[in-house]
Every structure is written in structure tokens, then in C-alpha cells.
C-alpha positions as CSV (number, residue, x, y, z in Angstrom):
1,X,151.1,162.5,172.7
2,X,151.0,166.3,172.8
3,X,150.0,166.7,168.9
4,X,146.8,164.0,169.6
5,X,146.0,163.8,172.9
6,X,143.2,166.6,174.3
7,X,141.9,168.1,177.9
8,X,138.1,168.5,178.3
9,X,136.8,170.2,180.8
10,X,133.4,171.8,182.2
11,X,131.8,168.5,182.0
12,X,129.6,168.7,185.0
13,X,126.2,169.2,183.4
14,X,127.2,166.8,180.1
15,X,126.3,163.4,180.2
16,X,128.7,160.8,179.7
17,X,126.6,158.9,177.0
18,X,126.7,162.0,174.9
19,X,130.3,162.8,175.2
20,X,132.3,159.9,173.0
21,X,129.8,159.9,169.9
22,X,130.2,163.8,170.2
23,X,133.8,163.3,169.6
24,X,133.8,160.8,167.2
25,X,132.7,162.9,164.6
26,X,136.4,164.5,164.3
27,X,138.3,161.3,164.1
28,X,138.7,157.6,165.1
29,X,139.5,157.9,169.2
30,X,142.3,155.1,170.7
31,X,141.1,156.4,174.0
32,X,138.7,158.3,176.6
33,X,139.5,158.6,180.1
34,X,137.0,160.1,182.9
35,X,138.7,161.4,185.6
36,X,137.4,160.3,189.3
37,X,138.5,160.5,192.9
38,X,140.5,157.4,193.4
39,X,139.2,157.0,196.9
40,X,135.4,157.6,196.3
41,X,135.1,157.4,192.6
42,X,133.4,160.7,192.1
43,X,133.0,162.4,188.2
44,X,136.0,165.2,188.2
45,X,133.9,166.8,185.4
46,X,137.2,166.3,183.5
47,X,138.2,163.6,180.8
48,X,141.4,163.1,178.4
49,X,141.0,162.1,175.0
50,X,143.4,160.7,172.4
51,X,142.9,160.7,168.9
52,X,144.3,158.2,166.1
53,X,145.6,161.1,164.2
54,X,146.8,164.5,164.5
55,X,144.4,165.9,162.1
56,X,141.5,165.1,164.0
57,X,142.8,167.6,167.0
58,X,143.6,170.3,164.3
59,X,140.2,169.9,163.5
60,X,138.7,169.7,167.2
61,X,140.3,173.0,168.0
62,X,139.4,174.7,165.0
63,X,135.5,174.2,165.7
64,X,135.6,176.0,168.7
65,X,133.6,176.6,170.6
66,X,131.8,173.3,171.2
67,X,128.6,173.0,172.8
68,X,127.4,169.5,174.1
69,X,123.8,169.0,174.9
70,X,123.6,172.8,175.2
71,X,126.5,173.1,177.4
72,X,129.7,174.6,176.3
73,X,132.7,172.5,176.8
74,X,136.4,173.7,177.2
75,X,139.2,172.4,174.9
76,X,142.8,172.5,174.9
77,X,145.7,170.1,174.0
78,X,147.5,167.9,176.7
79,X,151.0,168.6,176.6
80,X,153.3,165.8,177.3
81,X,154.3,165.1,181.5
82,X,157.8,164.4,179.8
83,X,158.3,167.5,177.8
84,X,156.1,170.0,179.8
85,X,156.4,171.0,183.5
86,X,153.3,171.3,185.8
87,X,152.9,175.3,185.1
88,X,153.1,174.6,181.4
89,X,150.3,172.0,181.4
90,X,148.2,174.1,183.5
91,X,148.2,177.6,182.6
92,X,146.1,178.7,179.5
93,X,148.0,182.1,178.1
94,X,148.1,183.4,174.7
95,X,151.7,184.8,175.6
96,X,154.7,183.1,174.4
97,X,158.4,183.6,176.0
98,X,161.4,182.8,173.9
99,X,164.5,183.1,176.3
100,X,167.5,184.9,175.9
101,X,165.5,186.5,172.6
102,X,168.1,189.5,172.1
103,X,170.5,186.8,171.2
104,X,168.3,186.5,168.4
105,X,168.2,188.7,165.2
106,X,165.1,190.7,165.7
107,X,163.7,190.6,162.0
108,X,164.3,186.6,161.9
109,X,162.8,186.0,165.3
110,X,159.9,187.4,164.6
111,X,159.4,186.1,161.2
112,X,160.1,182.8,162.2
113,X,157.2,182.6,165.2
114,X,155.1,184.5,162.7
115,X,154.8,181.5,160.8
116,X,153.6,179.4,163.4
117,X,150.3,181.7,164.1
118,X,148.8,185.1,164.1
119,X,150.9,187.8,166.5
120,X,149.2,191.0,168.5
121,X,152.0,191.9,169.9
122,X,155.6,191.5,169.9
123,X,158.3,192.2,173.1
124,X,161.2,192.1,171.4
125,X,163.3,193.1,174.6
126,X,161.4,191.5,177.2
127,X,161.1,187.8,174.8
128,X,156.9,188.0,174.9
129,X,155.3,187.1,172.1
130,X,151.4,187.7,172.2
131,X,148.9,185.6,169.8
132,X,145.0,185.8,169.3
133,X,145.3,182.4,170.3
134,X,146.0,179.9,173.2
135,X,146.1,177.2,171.3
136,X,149.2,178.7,169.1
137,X,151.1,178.6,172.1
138,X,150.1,175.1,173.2
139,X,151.1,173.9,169.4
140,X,154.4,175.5,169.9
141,X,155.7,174.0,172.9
142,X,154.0,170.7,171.6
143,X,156.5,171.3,168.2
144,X,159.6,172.3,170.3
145,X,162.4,172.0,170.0
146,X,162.8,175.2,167.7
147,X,165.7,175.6,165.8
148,X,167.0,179.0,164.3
149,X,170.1,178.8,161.7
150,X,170.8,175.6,163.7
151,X,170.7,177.3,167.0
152,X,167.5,176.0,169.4
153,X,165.4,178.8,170.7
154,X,164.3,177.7,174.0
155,X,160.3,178.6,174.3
156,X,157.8,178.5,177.5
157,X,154.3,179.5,178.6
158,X,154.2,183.0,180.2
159,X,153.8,182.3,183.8
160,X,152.8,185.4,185.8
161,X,153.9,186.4,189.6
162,X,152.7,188.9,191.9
163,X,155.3,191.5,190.8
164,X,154.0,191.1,187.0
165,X,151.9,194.2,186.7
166,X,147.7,193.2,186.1
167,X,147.5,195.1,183.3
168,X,150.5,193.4,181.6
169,X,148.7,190.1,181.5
170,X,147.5,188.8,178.7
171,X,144.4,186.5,178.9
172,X,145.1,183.5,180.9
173,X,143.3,181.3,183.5
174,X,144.1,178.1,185.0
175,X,142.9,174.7,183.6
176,X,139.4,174.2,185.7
177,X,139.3,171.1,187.9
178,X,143.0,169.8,187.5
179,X,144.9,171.5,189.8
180,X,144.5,169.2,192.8
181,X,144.9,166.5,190.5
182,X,148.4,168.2,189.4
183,X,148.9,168.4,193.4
184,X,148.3,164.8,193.7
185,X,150.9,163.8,190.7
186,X,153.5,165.9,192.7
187,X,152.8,164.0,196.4
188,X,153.0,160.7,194.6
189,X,156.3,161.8,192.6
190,X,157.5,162.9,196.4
191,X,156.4,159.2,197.9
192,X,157.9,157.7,195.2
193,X,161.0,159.6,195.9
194,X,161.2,159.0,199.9
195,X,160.4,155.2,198.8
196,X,163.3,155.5,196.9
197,X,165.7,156.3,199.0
198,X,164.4,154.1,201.6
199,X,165.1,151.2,199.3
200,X,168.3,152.8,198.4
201,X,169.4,152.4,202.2
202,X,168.1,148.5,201.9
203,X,170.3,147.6,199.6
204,X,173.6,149.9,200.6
205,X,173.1,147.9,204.0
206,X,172.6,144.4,202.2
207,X,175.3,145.0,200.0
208,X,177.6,146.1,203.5
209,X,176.3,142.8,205.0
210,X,177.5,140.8,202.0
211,X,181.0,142.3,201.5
212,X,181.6,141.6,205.2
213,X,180.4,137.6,204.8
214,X,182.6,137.4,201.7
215,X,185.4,139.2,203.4
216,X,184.8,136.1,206.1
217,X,184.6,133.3,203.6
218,X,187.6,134.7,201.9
219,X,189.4,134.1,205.7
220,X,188.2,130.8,206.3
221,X,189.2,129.9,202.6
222,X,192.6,130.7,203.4
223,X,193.0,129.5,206.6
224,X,191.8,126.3,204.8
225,X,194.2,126.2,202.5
226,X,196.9,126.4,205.0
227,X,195.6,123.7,206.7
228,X,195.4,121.6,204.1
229,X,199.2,122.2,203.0
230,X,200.1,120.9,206.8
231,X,198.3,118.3,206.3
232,X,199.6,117.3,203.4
233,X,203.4,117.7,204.3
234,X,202.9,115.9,207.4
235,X,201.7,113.0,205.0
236,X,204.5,113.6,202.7
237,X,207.3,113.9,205.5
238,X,205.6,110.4,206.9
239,X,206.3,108.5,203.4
240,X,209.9,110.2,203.4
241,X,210.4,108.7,207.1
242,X,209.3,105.4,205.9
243,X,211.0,105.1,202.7
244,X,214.2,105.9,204.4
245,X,213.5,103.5,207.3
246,X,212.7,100.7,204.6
247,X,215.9,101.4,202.7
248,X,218.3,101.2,205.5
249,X,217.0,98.1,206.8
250,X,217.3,96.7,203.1
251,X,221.0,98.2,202.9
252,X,221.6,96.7,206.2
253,X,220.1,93.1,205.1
254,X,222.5,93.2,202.1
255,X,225.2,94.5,203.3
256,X,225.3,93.0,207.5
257,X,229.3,93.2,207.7
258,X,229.8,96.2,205.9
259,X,229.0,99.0,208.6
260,X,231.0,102.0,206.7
261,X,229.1,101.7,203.4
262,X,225.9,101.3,205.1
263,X,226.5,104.1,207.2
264,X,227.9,106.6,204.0
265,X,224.7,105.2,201.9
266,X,222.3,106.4,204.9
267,X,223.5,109.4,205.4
268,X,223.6,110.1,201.9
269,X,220.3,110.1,201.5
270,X,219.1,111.3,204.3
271,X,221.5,114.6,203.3
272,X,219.3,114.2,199.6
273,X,216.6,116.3,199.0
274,X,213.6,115.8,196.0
275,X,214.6,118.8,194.4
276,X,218.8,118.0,194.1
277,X,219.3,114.3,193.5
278,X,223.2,113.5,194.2
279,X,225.0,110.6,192.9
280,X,226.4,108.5,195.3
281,X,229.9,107.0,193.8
282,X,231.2,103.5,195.7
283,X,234.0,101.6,195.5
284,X,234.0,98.4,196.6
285,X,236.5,96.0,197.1
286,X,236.6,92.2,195.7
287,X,235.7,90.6,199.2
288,X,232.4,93.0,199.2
289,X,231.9,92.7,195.6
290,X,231.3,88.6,196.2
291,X,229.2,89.7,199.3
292,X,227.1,91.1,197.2
């Protein structure tokens, strides 16, 4: 969104009415945002605006500077919350850093950021590289990543600290009017976080509570099971009983005077078992064959 997507600022004393036909003269805008308070609704004297197409930023920020209703405005290109950090977005520098540049042939380093705009001054050494312009190094991190003989050259805004001497800066301010806003992104990215991991903790203690009532159901299915197999042998052993009780008193119908064979038959099968069927071989004699 970085290569069509600009920060206006200074917006105090220009009317909102004049502001969007103002603009429209560089291009086709998809959108215009005003920032306000969220709590009161009062005019940041900031807005966002997003062209259609590239061209119309190139254009933008080649008219500089731009004066609405008399009042000069402040330009610059929003770089992406996804590619850019927080310094990056707000700091306005004409200084460029490449990291690790003495990796880097000297004569191809330079020659390569040449290209991308006019240079004042080039560190070698130290990885600055100085332009006439600020918005050359908002165009460059917008473009990144760079690529040298297929090696990326990692790039970034010059951020001064207290121990970078005064006179060693180049021209730089901070982007008016955003910074608390900035401040107010990072506490909702820190709520976000806490409500995170406070939703995290939810569902690691739901997910404990479950795995204990499945380890539960998992007991009760097996002591089910087991109850069921009693159950069903005790049935089975019943049928056994009674099918051995109906048979000797059939034997014993048939055969009233023949105690021995009644009594080898019944203990034959009783002594059977479903899985090993024996064959029980009689041999009976002519008076118990006509018995029979």
C-alpha cells in the first residue's frame, strides 16, 4: 500500500471541504481517512490518503510543496504496518543505512543506490547513504527487498540516539501529530496480546477438563463392557444347564433300565466342551437294541 497510499499532515487551518478536490487533481482516490480521537471525535489535523495508482503519488510528491487555501501542507508516503516498524513509519530522514555494507563491493553499492535517487554523501564504512531527498528513502524501503548479484541488501531509515553526535544528523524530524496515535497502536497490540494469552489459558484448562471426562467415559466404557460379558455368560451357562438337564431326562425316558449308558452318555457331555466336540462310540446289545 506503501507505493499508493500517502500521510498528510499540518491540516489544522485547512478545511475539510477543500482538501479531497485538492487531491483529486493527481489521480482517482479509492480512499480518505481523517483521523479523530476515538473517545471525543476531535480533527487530529492528520488524514491518509490512497490513490488508485502509483503514478498519482509519483506525481503528488513531485509538486512539492503544496499549499491548500494558503496553508502549506506536509506530504510523505505511508509505509506499510507489515513491512515497516514504528521508527520507520515515523521518522522523516534523508539518510539511508544499508547493513553489513562492507560486505558489499564498494563501487557496486554505490552505483546500485545511485540509481534509485540523487546522493550527497556516501559512508561507505559506516553503511550511510545521504540523499537530497526524504522521499528517496521512503521509496526505497517501500521497493525493498533489494537484491545485489542475488544477494538481498538489507536497508533501514537512519534512526538517531543520544550518543549520535548533532552535527552528524542529517535533516530529520518526526511525523507531526502521529506519535501518540503510533503509542496507541502499540497499547492495543499489548491488549491484544494479554487477551491472548488469557484465552490461551481458557482453552489449555477446557481442553484439561475434557481429556479428564474422556479419560472417565473411557472407564465406564470398559467397565461396561465387562459387565455385559458377565452378563452374557451367565445367560449362556443358564442354556448349557438347561440343555443338559433336558437331555438327561430324555436319555433317561428312553432308556429307564439302562442306568450305565445313561450314566456314560451324561457324563460325556457334561465332560464336552463347544469348542472340542467328542464322539461318543456305544455298543449295545440286542436286548437294548429292541429297547430302543
Amino acid at each position: 500500500m506503501g507505493d499508493r497510499q500517502l500521510f498528510i499532515g499540518n491540516l489544522c487551518n485547512v478545511p475539510i471541504e477543500s482538501l479531497r478536490p485538492y487531491c483529486e487533481k493527481y489521480g482517482t482516490i479509492l480512499d480518505l481517512s481523517l483521523n479523530r480521537d476515538k473517545d471525543n471525535n476531535v480533527y487530529h489535523c492528520f488524514a491518509f490518503l490512497t490513490f488508485q495508482s502509483p503514478s498519482s503519488v509519483i506525481q503528488f510528491m513531485s509538486k512539492r510543496p503544496h499549499l491548500i487555501n494558503g496553508e502549506e501542507v506536509f506530504v510523505k508516503r505511508a509505509l506499510s504496518r507489515t513491512t515497516a516498524t514504528i521508527p520507520e513509519r515515523l521518522v522523516v530522514t534523508n539518510r539511508l543505512v544499508v547493513v553489513d555494507s562492507t560486505r558489499y563491493d564498494r563501487r557496486i553499492l554505490r552505483n546500485y543506490f545511485q540509481k534509485l535517487g540523487h546522493i550527497k554523501n556516501f559512508d561507505y564504512e559506516n553503511g550511510r547513504i545521504d540523499y537530497d531527498d526524504y522521499d528517496v528513502v521512503d521509496r526505497i524501503l517501500v521497493a525493498r527487498p533489494h537484491y545485489i548479484h542475488d544477494e538481498e541488501v538489507y536497508v533501514t531509515k537512519f534512526i538517531p540516539t543520544e550518543e549520535d553526535d548533532v552535527d552528524d544528523q542529517p535533516d530529520r524530524n518526526i511525523l507531526p501529530n502521529i506519535e501518540e496515535e503510533e503509542e496507541g497502536e502499540v497499547e492495543e497490540d499489548e491488549n491484544l496480546i494479554i487477551k491472548y494469552k488469557c484465552l490461551e489459558k481458557q482453552f489449555e484448562d477446557y481442553k484439561e477438563t475434557k481429556e479428564k471426562e474422556i479419560k472417565l467415559l473411557r472407564k465406564e466404557l470398559e467397565k461396561t463392557k465387562e459387565e455385559l460379558s458377565d452378563i452374557t455368560q451367565i445367560k449362556l451357562d443358564k442354556i448349557i444347564k438347561n440343555q443338559q438337564l433336558y437331555h438327561s431326562q430324555l436319555l433317561h425316558h428312553l432308556l429307564p433300565k439302562s442306568d450305565s449308558i445313561h450314566a456314560q452318555l451324561c457324563d460325556d457331555f457334561l465332560r464336552s466342551t463347544p469348542n472340542k466336540k467328542r464322539k461318543t462310540s456305544l455298543t449295545l446289545t440286542d436286548n437294548e437294541y429292541e429297547l430302543l
